[in-house]
N, C-alpha and C positions, 0 to 999 in steps of 0.2 A: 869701252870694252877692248882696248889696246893691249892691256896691263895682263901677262899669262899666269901671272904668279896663282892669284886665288886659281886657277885650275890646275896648278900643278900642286898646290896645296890639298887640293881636297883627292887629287892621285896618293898622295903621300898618307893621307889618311886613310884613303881606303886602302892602303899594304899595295900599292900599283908602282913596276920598278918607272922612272921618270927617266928618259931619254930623249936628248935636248935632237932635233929635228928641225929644220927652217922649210915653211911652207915655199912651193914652189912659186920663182919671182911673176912666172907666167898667169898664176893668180890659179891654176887647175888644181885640183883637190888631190890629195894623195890617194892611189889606189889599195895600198896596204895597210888590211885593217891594223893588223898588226901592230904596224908603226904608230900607226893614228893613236893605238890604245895607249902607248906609252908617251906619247908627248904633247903636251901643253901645249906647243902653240901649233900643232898639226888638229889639236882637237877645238882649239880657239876657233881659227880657219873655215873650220868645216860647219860649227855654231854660225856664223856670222853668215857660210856661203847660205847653209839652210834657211837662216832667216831672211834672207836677199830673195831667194825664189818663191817662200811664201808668200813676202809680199806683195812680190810682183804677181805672181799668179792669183793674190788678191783682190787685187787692185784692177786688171784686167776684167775679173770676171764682174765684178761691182760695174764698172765701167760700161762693160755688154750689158748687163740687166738695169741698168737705170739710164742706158739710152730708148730700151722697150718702153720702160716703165714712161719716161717723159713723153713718148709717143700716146702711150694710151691715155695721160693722166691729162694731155694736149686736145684729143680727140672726145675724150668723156667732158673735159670743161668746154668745149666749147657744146656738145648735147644739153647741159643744164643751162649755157644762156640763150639757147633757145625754146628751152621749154620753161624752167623753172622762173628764170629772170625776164623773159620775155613775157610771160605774164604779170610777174613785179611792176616793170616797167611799163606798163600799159594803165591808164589812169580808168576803171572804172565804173560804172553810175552807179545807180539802186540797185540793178541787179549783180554788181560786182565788188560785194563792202570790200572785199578782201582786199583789194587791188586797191583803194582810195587812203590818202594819197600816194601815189604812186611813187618807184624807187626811178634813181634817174643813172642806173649806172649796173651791169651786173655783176653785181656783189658776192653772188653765190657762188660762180665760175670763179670769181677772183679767192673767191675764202679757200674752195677745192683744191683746186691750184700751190695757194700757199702753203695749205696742209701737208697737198702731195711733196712738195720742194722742202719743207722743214723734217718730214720721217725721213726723205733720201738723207739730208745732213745729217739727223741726231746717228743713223746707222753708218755713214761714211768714219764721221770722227770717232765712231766706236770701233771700227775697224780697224784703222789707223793704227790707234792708239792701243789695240790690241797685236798688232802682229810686231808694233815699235816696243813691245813690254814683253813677249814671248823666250825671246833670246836674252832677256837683260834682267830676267826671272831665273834663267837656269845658272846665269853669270854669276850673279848677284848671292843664290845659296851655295856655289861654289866658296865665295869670298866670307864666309861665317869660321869665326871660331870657335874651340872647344871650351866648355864650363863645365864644370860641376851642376848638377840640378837632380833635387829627386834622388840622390843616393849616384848618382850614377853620372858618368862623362857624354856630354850631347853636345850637338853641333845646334851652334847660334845659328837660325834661319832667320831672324829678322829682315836683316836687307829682300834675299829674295819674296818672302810671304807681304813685305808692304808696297814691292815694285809691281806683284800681280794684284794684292788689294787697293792701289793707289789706281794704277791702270784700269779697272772696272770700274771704280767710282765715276770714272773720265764719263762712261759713258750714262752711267744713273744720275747725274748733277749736269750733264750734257742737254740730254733728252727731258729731266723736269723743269731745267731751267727755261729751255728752247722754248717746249710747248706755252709754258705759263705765260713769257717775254711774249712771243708772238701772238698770242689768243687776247692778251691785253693791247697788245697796239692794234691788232684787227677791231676790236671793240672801240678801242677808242676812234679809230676812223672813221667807222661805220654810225658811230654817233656826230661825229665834227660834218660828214660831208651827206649825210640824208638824215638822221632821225631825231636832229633838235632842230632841223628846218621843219620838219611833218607835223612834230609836236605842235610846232608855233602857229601851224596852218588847221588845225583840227580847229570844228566847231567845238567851244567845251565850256560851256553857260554850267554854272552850279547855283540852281537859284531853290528847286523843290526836290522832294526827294527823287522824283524821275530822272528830271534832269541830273542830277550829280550820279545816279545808278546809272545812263547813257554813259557821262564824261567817261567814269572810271573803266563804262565796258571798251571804250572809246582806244583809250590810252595804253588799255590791256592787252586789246588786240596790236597796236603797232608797237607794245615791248615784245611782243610775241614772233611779230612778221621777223624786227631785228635778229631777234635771237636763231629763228631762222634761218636767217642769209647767213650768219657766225656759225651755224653747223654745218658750213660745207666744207670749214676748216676739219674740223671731226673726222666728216666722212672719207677728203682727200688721206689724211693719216693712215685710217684702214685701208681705205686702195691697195693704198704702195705696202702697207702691213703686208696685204692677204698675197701680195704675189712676189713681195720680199723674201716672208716668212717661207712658204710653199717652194719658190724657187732656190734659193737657197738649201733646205732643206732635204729637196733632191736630188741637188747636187754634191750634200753634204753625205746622205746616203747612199749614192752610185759610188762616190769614191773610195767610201768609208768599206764596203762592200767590192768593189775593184781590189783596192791595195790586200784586204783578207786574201783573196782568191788569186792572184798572182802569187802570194808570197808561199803561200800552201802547195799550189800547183807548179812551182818553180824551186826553192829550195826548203820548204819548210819555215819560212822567213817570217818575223811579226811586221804586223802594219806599218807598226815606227820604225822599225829597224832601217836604217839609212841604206843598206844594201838594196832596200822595197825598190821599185823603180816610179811604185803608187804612192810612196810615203808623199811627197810635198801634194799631189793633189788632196790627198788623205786629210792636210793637214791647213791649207786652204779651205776645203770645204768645213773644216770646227769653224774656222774663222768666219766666212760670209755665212754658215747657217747659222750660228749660235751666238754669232754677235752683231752682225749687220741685220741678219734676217729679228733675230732677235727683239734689239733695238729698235727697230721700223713696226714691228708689233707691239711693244709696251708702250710707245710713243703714241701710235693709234690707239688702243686701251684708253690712256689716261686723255688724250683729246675727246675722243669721242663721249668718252664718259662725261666730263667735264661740259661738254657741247651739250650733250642731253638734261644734264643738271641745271643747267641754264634756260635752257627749254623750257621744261618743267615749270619749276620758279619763276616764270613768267607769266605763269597760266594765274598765280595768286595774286588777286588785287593786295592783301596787307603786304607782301613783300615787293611789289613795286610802289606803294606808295612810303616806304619805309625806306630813309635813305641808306644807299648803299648795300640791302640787301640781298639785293640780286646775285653781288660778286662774293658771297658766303662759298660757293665752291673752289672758285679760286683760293679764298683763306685757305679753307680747308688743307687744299695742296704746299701751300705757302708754308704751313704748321710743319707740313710733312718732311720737307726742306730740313728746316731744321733741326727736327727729328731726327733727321739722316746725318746733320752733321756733329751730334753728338755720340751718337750711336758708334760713329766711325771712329772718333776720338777716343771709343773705350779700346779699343784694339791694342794703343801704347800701351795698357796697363798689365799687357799679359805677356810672358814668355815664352817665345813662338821658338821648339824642337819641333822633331818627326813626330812625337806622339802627341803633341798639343796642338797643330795647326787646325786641324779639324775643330776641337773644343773652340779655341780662340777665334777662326770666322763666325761659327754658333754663336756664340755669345755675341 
């Protein structure tokens, strides 16, 4: 975003006179709209300063709220290994099937945990990677040229329409990948380091039909208990969802609502208008409500869901005794992947103007 031409190109198109201007060396914005409206690299400048304070005031605020978030998600995981896991961990007799054999490590704390640590990521890098695509979105339909289309002269949007459609995928292949990646190495842990040692240690004689109705109720219950301790990954996701999503949210609406009401009660001003003095919190709070808080909610959705799927399906003796069919909800999500990544592919096939970008994300 060096290069001022494409903004002074797209001055020229819109019938705007271009007067060559050098941004002040002191790096401070120019005070004159005026000026500002007519030169390229005074309007370059002021792109770049705007996008410099979003993200810092992005990043900031992410930073406050998932230092909270790591405290509570700190103080709740250690509540489950002592209630949920400390019963786990506790070997016992007849009157305690649940507990036999016992877990040797609290797993549930540790799943919760992870969960909470992988929604704070999938929403961080969607953040990121949203306020890094903001500025280089408005840049980018500046640098389109004029075609023929439809009878009529349009400006090529491509560049910009695939730098904001590239930048949100960041966060949908982010957050499906993350969950999937991470629910499969929690699972495979949680099998390597207690539940093919448990297996091995089960009494499980198959000799009458009693006995083999015992084994399978046997085996059923501890694909079950597993499955169990793997939804605490689930549940951590929603955590950090529920006070991502929420907090976020109302910071996205206090600002959203600040910037209106200054701008009204001061000169008649819109929320965006750079003149606002609300605009960058305004514009911050899109960012951490709508894509951090966002992100850390679909994140929990699709774990949680996935967590309970597994659950379930572990309550059926034919699908534990059928190999591999337990991990049918992860396929499921896996299909979906792909899904996504053809879907996205059809985008090239369309000519993105002002009156088609709508149709074109649609389809």
């Amino acid at each position: 975003m060096d290069d001022y031409k494409p903004v002074e190109q797209a001055l020229l198109d819109a019938g705007v006179e271009v007067v060559d201007h050098e941004p002040n060396p002191n790096g401070e914005l120019e005070d004159d709209e005026d000026k500002v409206a007519h030169s390229p690299k005074l309007i370059l400048a002021r792109i770049k300063w705007i996008g410099d304070q979003i993200t810092r005031g992005a990043i900031s605020f992410l930073n406050q709220e998932y230092l909270y978030l790591a405290i509570f998600a700190a103080v709740f995981g250690i509540i489950l290994g002592v209630t949920v896991d400390a019963h786990e961990m506790t070997r016992g007799g007849d009157n305690e099937p649940k507990a036999t054999p016992s877990t040797n490590f609290p797993y549930t704390a540790i799943a919760f945990l992870v969960g909470a640590g992988t929604s704070i990521l999938a929403g961080y890098i969607g953040m990121r990677i949203a306020v890094y695509t903001n500025t280089r979105t408005t840049f980018s339909c500046c640098a389109g040229e004029k075609f023929q289309y439809g009878g009529k002269e349009v400006k090529d949007l491509s560049a910009g329409f695939f730098a904001a459609f590239r930048g949100g995928q960041v966060l949908g292949f982010v957050l499906v990948g993350l969950a999937l990646l991470v629910l499969e190495v929690i699972i495979a842990t949680f099998r390597a380091a207690w539940f093919d040692s448990a297996l091995e240690s089960l009494d499980t004689p198959r000799g009458t039909e009693e006995e083999t109705a015992e084994t399978r109720k046997k085996v059923g219950s501890l694909v079950r208990r597993m499955f169990e301790l793997v939804a605490g990954y689930g549940l951590g996701g929603s955590a950090v969802a529920l006070f991502g999503r929420v907090g976020g949210g109302i910071y996205t609406k206090a600002a959203d609502v600040g910037a209106d009401l200054v701008g009204k009660n001061l000169k008649d001003l819109n929320e965006d208008d750079p003149s606002n003095p609300g605009t960058i919190a305004d514009n911050v709070g899109d960012n951490v409500g709508d894509i951090a808080g966002m992100g850390a909610d679909l994140f929990g959705s699709l774990a949680e869901s996935t967590c309970a799927a597994l659950v379930v399906s572990s309550t059926s003796a034919d699908l534990i005794e059928a190999t591999d069919a337990l991990y049918f909800p992860l396929v499921v999500t896996s299909v979906g992947i792909f899904a996504s990544f053809l879907s996205v592919l059809c985008a090239h096939f369309f000519t993105v103007t002002v009156d088609t970008v709508q149709s074109v994300l649609k389809w």
